[in-house]
N, C-alpha and C positions, 0 to 999 in steps of 0.2 A: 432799496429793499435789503434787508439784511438776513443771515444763515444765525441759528444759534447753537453753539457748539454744546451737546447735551452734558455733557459730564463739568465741563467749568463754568457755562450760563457764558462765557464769551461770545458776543458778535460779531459777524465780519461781512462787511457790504460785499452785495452781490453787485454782479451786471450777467444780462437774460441780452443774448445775440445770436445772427445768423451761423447755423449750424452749418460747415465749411466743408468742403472736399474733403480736406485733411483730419479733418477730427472724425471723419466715418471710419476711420484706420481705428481710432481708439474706442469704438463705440459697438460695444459688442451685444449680441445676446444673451450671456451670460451674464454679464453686470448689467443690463439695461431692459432683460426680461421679452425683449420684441425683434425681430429683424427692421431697425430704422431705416437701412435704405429704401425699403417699400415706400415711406413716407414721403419722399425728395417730391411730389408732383406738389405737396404741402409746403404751407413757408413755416419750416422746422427750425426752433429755437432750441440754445443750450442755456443751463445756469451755471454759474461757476461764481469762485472769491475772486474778489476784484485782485488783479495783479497775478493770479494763478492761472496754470493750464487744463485743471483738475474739472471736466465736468459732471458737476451735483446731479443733473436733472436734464430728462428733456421733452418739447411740447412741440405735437405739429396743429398747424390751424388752418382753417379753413374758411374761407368767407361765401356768408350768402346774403350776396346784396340784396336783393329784393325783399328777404325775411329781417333785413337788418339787424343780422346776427351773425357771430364767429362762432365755428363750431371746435370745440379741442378732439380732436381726428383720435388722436394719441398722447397720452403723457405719463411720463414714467420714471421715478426716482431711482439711483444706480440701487445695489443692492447691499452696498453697505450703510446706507439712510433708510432704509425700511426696520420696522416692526420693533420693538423694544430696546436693543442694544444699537441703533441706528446712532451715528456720529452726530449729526446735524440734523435740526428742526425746522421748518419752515419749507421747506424745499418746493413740496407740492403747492401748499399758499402760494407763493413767490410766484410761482409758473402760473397759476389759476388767475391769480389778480394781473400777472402781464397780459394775458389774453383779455383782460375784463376794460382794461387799458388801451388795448389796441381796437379792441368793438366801438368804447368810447370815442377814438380818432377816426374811426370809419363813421359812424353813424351816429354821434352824437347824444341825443335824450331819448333816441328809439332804440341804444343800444340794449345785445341781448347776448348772451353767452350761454352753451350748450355743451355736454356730451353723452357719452352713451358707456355707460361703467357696466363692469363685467357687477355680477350679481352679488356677491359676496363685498362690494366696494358702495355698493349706495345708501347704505343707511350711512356709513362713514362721510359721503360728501351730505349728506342731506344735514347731521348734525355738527359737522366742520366747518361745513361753507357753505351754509343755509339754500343750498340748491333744493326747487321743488319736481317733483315728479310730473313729468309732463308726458303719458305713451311711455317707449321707451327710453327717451330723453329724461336728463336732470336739466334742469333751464334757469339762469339766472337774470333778472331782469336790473332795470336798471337802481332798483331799491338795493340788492343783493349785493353787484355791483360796487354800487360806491360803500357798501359798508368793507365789502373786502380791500378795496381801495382804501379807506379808510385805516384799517387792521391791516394792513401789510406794507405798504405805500409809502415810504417815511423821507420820500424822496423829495 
């Protein structure tokens, strides 16, 4: 998966890993919008450029086996990749399709991916990342899925 730097169209491969002891030191509220230590009972992932320590993004997830589907608990772009003058593109894709990838290894052709967006954010995912309205859930099934896989996934 790759980041694309907005102002030069430059790309630079990402890698999406376990979110560490150590990098909750650098992971604040103010750039990250949330308290992530709340998350830790989650298996909470970072994005970052391959070979940097700088992280883009981060997703915590959730699994429910029986509904064979991940739920994204939480995800959140730091606050310099948000809203028009945002450094990097892809951020949120990237984290959204690792989860859509990780459903896929749990559960295979039943997989499902979910979350619950504050209100002002679901027309964004619905015409982004073709998530449909399920209750209060947005829910991607496994059509949804592999298109984002497809569109992000160049791995």
């Amino acid at each position: 998966m790759v980041v694309v730097e907005r102002i030069s169209g430059r790309s630079y491969e990402t890698e999406i890993l376990p979110v560490t002891r150590e990098d909750y030191k650098s992971i604040t509220k103010a750039r990250f919008w949330f308290n992530w230590r709340e998350e830790k009972e989650y298996d909470v992932f970072k994005i970052r450029i391959k070979e940097t320590n700088e992280i883009l993004g981060l997703i915590s997830l959730k699994n429910h086996k029986r509904e064979s589907r991940t739920e994204i608990k939480l995800i959140a772009v730091s606050n310099e990749n948000t809203g028009k003058n945002k450094k990097y593109e892809h951020i949120a894709g990237n984290l959204i399709t690792f989860a859509c990838i990780r459903a896929l290894d749990f559960y295979g052709n039943w997989a499902s991916v979910s979350l619950i967006p504050k209100t002002k954010l679901i027309q964004h995912y619905i015409e982004k990342y073709h998530m449909h309205p399920t209750g209060k859930h947005l829910f991607l099934d496994i059509v949804g899925i592999m298109k984002l896989i497809n569109k992000y996934n160049h791995d």
